[in-house]
N, C-alpha and C positions, 0 to 999 in steps of 0.2 A: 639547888642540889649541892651538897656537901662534897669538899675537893674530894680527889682519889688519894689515898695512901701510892708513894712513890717507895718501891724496894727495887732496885735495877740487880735483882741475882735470884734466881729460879732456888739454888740451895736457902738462902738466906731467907726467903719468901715464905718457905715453907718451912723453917724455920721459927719463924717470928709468927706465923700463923698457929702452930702449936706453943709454943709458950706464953702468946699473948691472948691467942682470940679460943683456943678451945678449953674448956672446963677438964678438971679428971674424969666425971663420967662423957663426956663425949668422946673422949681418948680411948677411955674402960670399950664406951658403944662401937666405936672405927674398930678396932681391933678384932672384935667379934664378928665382924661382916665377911661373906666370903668375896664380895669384891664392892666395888663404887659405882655399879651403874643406879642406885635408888636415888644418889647425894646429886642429882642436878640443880633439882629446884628447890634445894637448903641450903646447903653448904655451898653448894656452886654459886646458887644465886647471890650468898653473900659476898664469895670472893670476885665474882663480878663488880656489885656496886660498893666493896670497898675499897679495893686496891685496880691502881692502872697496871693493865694487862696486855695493852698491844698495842700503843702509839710507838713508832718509831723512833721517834725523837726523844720520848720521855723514857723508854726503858731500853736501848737497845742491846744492852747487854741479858736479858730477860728473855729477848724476842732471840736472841743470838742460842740460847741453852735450852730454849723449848724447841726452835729449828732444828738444833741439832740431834736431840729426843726423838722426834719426830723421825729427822730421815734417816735415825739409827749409823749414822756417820755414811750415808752414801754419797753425801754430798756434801764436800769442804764448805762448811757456812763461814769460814777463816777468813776466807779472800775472795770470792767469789762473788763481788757484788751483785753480777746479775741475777746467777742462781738466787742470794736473799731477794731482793726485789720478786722473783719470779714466787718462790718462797709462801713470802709474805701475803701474797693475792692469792693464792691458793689456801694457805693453812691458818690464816693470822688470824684470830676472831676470840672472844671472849671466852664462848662457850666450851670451845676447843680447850683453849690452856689452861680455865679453869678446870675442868675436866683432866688435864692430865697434873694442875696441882694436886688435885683432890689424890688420883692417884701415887705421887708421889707421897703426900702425906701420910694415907694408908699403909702403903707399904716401910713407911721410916717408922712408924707406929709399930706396926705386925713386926719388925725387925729387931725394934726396944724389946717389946715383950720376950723374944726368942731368947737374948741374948744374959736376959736376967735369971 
């Protein structure tokens, strides 16, 4: 199996995922969608087996900015060690963050477009 791409920054991520991994018409095609529930088992599945998405150790600043997405700031992930531990076994999983990069992505897409 091929390492995982290591980016430790949820903006960065997605980022790099747009400039490096999507073509213009796939940018052209996100755009046009009215949301991301189709992109699991495409675009998800690639952001899955190409980049690390929820080891602790290897991204936690990654895991620290999709927590915080998640619980929409109800829960200080700053200092709270228990809360991230508690966190992390409840929401930590591939499918999930890939899922909410996708999202992100889409919406920085739909945003470019608006703004031009």
């Amino acid at each position: 199996m091929t390492e995982k791409i290591v980016i430790d920054s949820l903006p960065d991520l997605v980022d790099f995922i747009i400039n490096n991994d999507l073509s213009e018409k796939s940018k052209s095609d996100l755009r046009k969608l009215e949301n991301t529930s189709g992109l699991h088992l495409s675009l998800g599945m690639y952001i899955r087996n190409r980049y690390e998405l929820s080891n602790s150790e290897i991204v936690p600043r990654l895991i620290k900015e999709y927590l915080e997405i998640e619980t929409k700031g109800k829960i200080d992930v700053a200092d709270d060690e228990i809360s991230i531990k508690m966190l992390e076994m409840f929401l930590l999983n591939d499918d999930d963050i890939s899922g909410s990069i996708i999202k992100l992505i889409w919406r920085k897409l739909k945003n470019e477009k608006n703004n031009k």
